[in-house]
N, C-alpha and C positions, 0 to 999 in steps of 0.2 A: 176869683177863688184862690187863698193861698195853697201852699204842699200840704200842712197840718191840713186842711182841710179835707182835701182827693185822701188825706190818707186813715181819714176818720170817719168821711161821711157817709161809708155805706155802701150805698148801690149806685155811685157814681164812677165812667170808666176817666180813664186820664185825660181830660183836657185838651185839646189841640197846645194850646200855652202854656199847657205845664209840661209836655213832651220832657223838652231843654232841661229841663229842672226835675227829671225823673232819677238820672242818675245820678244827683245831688243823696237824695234820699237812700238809694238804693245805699250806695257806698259809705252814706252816713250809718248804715244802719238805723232811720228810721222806718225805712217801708224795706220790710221781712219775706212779704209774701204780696202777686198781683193774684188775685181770684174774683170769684164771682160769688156774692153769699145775698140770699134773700132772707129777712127773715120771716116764719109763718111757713103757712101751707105751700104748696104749689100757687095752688090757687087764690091765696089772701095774699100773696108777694106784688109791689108793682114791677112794672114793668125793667123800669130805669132809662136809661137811654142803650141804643140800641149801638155796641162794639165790641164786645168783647173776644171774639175772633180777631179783632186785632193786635191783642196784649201781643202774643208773641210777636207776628210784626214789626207791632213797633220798637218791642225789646231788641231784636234783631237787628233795626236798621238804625236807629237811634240812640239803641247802649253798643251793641258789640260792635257791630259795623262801622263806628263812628269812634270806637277805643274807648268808650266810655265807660265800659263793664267787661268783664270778663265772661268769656263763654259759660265758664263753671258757674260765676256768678249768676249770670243769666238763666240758667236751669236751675236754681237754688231759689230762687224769689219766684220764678213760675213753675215746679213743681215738687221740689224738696218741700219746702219749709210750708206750702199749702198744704201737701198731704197728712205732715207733722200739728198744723194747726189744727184739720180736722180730724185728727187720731186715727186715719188711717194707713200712719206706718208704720211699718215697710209694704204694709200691701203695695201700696201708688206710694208713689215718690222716687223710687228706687229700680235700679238695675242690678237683681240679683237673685238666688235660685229661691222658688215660693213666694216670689212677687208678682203681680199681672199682666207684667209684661205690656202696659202701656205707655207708647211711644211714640212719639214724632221724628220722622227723617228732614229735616231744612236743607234747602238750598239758600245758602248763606249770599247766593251771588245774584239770585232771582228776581227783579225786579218786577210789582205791582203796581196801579194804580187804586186807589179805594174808591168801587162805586158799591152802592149798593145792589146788585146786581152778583156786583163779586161774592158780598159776603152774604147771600142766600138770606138773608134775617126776615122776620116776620114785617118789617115795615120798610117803606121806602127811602129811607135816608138813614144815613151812616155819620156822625158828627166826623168821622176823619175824612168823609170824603173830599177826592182830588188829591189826599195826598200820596205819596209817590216815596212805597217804601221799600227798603232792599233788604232779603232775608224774610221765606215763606216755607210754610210748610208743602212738602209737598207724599210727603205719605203719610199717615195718623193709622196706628196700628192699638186696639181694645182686645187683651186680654191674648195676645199674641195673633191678633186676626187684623189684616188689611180692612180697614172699613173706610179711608178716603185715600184719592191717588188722585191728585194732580188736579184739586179743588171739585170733584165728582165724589158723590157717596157710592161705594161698591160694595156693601154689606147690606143685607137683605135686612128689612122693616122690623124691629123686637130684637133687633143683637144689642143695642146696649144695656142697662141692668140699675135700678134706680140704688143708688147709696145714700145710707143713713149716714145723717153726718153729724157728728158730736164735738166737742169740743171747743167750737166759737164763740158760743154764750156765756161759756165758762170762766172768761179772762178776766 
């Protein structure tokens, strides 16, 4: 699979082998935004392959950790310029007054290993598994509320809030 391709095909998450060559893209200014987009229902969506809990990750250990990208940059490709894609900003995307205040606290220094176990997902394998990456979340705050701490979900069952999302189809 080449880069043009991860960065066109959809519902595919980054490659083990295209890792290296992420921040090619990123800093070329080809790949804008890492998200997750199905198209369809919920329920007409497939599946795709099961990672996307590890975008940040691997942005973390692989672009900034590694000097590859910049921290700014780093938050610009995984939450600026997605929430811009899907016109919901400044609601998401942004740190500022009448925004919702969703945020990630990282430990830039944290070291994981990727099992599927770790990332909770509906199925039993994880295509990064074994890999061993530096730079994890470890608080995830919705709408100015703690709702994980230190890979535990601590928010009660119905805190999150379904979003309509506009704008991807559009381009």
């Amino acid at each position: 699979m080449n880069f043009d391709t991860i960065v066109t095909g959809g519902q595919v998450v980054i490659p083990k082998r295209g890792i290296q060559n992420l921040d090619i893209g990123i800093r070329g200014g080809k790949v804008t935004a890492l998200l997750e987009h199905k198209q369809g229902t919920i329920w007409e969506a497939s599946r795709g392959i099961p990672g996307i809990g590890t975008i940040i990750p691997i942005v973390l250990s692989e672009g900034v950790n590694k000097g590859r990208l910049t921290l700014e940059r780093a938050v610009e490709v995984t939450s600026y310029n997605a929430a811009k894609k899907f016109n919901m900003y400044p609601r998401k995307g942004t740190i500022e007054i009448g925004s919702d205040a969703d945020l990630i606290v990282v430990d830039m220094n944290l070291e994981k290993m990727v099992t599927p176990k770790l990332m909770q997902h509906y199925s039993d394998y994880n295509i990064y598994e074994g890999m061993k990456l530096k730079g994890w979340p470890t608080v995830t705050m919705v709408r100015g509320t703690v709702v994980q701490r230190d890979g535990e979900i601590v928010a009660p069952q119905g805190t999150g809030e379904y979003q309509h999302l506009t704008g991807w189809l559009n381009d």
